[in-house]
C-alpha positions as CSV (number, residue, x, y, z in Angstrom):
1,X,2.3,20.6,-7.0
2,X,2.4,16.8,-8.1
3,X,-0.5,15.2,-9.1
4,X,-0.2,12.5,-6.9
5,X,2.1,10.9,-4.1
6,X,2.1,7.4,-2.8
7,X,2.3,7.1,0.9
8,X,3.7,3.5,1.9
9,X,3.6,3.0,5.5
10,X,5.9,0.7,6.9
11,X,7.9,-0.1,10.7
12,X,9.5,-3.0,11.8
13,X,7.0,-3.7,14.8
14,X,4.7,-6.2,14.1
15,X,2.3,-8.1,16.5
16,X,2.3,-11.3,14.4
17,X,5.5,-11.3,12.7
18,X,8.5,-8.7,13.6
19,X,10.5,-7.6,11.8
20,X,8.3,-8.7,8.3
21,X,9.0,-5.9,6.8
22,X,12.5,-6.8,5.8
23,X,12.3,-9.8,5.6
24,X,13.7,-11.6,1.9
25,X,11.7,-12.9,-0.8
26,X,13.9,-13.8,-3.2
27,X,16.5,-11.2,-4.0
28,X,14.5,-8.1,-2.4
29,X,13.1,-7.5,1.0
30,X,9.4,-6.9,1.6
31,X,9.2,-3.6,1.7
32,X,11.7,-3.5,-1.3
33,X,9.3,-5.6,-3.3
34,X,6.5,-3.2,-2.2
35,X,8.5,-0.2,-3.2
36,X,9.8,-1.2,-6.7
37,X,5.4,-2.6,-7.4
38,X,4.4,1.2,-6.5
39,X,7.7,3.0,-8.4
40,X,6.1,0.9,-11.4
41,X,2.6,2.3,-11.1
42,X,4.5,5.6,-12.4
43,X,1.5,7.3,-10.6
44,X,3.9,10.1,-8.3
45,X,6.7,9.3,-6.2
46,X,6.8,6.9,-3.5
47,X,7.5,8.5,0.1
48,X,7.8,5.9,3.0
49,X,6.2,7.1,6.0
50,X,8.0,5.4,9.5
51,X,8.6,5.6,13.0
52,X,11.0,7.2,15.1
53,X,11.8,4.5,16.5
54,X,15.4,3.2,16.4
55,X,14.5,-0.3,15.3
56,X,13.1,1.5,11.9
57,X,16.5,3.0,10.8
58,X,17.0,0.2,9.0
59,X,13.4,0.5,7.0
60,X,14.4,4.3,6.1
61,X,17.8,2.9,5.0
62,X,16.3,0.9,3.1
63,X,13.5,2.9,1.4
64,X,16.3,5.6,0.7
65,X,18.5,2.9,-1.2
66,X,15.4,2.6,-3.6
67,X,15.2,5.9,-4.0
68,X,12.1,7.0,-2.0
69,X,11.7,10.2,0.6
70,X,11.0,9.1,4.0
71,X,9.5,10.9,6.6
72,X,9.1,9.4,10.8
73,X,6.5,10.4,13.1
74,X,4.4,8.6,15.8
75,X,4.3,5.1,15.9
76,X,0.2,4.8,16.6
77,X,-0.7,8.3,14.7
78,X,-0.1,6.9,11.4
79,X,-2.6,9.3,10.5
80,X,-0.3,12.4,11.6
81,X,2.6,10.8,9.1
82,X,0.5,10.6,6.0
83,X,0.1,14.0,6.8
84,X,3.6,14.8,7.4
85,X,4.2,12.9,3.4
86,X,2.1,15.4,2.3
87,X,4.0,18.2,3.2
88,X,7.0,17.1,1.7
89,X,5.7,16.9,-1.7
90,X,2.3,18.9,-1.8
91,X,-0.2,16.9,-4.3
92,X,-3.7,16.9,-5.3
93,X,-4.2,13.2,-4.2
94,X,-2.6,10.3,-1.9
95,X,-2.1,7.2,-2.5
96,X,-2.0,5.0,0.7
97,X,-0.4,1.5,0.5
98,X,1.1,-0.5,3.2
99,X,4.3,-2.7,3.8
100,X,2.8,-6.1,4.5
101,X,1.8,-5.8,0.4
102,X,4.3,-7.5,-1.9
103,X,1.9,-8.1,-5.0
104,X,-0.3,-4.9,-5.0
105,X,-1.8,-4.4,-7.9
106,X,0.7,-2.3,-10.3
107,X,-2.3,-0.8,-12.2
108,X,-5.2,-0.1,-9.1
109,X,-3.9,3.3,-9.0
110,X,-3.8,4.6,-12.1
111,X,-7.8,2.8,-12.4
112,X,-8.9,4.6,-9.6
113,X,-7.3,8.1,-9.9
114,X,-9.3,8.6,-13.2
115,X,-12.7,7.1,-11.6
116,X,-12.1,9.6,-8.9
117,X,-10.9,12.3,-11.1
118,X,-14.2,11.7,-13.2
119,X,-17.3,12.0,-10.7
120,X,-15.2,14.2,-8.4
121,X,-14.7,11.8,-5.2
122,X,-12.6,12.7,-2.5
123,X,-11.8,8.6,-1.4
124,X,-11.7,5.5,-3.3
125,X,-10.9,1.5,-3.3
126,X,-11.5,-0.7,-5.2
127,X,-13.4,-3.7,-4.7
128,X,-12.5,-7.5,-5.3
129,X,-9.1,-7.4,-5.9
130,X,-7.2,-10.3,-4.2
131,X,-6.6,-9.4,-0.4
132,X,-3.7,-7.1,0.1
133,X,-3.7,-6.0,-3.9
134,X,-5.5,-3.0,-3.3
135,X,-4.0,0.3,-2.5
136,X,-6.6,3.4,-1.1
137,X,-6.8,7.0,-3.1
138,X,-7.5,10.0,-0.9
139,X,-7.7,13.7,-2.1
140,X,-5.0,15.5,0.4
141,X,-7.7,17.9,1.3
142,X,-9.9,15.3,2.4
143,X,-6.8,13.7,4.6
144,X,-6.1,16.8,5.9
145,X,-9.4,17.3,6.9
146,X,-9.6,13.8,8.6
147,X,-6.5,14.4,10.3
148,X,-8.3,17.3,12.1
149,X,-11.5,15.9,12.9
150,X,-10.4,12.0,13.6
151,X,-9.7,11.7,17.5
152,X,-10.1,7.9,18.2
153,X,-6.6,5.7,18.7
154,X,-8.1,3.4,15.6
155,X,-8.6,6.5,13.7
156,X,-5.2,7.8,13.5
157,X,-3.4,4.2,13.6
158,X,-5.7,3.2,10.3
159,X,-5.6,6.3,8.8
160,X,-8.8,6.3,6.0
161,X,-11.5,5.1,8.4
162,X,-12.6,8.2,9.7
163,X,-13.6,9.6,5.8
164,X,-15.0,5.9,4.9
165,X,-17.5,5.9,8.3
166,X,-18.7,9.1,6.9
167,X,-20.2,9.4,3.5
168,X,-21.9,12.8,4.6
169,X,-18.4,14.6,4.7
170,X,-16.4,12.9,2.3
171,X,-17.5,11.5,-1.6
172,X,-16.7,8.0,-1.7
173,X,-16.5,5.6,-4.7
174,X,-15.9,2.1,-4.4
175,X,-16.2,0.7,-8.0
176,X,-15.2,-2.9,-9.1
177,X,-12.1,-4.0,-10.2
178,X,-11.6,-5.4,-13.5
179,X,-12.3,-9.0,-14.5
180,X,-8.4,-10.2,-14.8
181,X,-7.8,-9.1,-11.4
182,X,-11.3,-9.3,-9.3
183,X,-10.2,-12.4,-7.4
184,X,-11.6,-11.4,-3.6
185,X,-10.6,-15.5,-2.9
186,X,-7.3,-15.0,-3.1
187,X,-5.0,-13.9,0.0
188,X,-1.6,-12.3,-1.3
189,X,-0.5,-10.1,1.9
190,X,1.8,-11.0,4.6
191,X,0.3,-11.4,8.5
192,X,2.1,-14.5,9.4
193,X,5.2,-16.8,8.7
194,X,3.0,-19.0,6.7
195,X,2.1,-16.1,4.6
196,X,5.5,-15.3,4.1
197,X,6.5,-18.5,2.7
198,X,3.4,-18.7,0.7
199,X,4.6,-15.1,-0.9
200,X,8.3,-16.6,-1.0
201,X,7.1,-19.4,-3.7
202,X,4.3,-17.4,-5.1
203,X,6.7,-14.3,-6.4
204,X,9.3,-16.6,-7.7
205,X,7.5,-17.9,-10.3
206,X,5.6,-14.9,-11.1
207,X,8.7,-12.5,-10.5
208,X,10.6,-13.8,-14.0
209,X,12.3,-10.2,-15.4
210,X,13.9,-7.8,-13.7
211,X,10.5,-5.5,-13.5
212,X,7.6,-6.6,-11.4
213,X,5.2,-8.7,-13.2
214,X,1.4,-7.6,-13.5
215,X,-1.3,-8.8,-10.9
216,X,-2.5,-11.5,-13.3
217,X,0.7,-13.2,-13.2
218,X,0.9,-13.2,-9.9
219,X,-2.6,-14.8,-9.2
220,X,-1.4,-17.4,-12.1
221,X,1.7,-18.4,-10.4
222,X,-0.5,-18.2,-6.8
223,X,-3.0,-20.8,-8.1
224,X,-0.2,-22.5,-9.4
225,X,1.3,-23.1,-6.4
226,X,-2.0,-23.6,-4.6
227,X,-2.7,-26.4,-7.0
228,X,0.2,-28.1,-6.4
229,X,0.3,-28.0,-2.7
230,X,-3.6,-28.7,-2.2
């Protein structure tokens, strides 16, 4: 047993933007740029979680090119495949992150793991981080237990609502994220074409070597940018 896996759930379906997912910022796809952020956290390996859809082939393709296990289930239980990650490489804790994610914080894992690790908490997040930084920690005894208990559609498609909505059955922690990187004013996820092309300009000025720059150089070259086009 690892000590941790990181779940990244991804599909091609989107309501506001299909197709996002692999989409190209710069020299790497979204997802891609996802996948290389959470491979640097060097917290356990990444598995993408999919669809069995047909039209998300192309995402497992991908994930598999970068070297991740993928695993497809439901398209609205995205509960069920978290679940299904965890079978293929049994872990004491889960690390959800999702595809629409391109600058998530490289280090929030690692931060949270040993907060959680510390007081014995079953779920954590951190708070403040820049909007689509963050990634969510859950023990895999705690997901499995949600996974049996959570029967609303919004339940199973967001996966960690079910243990947040009750403190009573699951320890929570929710402590703040560090100074460098608490910027809760800054968006850096991808919803809508704008945000695409935002991402586009904002990662290739912070994206300089070939590994992924830190979160603080991404929020630099995002205010950057912001400045410029204000």
């Amino acid at each position: 047993m690892v000590r941790a896996i990181v779940v990244l759930q991804a599909r091609m379906a989107s309501t506001r933007l299909p197709g996002k997912v692999m989409a190209m910022l710069g020299s790497h796809t979204l997802v891609g740029h996802c996948i290389r952020r959470l491979q640097a956290a060097r917290v356990g390996p990444v598995i993408v979680a999919t669809t069995v859809g047909s039209e998300d082939d192309v995402v497992e393709a991908e994930a598999r090119r970068l070297g991740c296990e993928v695993v497809r289930g439901s398209v609205d239980d995205v509960l069920g495949r978290f679940v299904m990650a965890s079978d293929v490489v049994p872990s004491r804790w889960v690390v959800r992150a999702t595809a629409d994610n391109p600058a998530v914080d490289i280090d929030s894992a690692s931060r949270l793991l040993r907060v959680m690790e510390e007081c014995g908490a079953e779920y954590g997040l951190e708070q403040g981080l820049p909007y689509g930084a963050a990634v969510e920690v859950i023990a895999t005894s705690a997901l499995r237990r949600a996974a049996e208990l959570a029967t609303s559609a919004y339940d199973r498609e967001h996966v960690t609502p079910y243990v947040r909505n009750h403190p009573d059955a699951f320890r929570v922690v929710m402590p703040e994220a560090p100074d460098d990187v608490r910027r809760p004013d800054l968006r850096l996820t991808v919803d809508t074409a704008d945000d695409l092309e935002f991402m586009r300009n904002v990662l290739q000025r912070a994206e300089a070597g070939a590994s992924p720059s830190p979160l603080p150089a991404v929020c630099a070259a995002a205010d950057a940018w912001l400045t410029g086009h204000s």
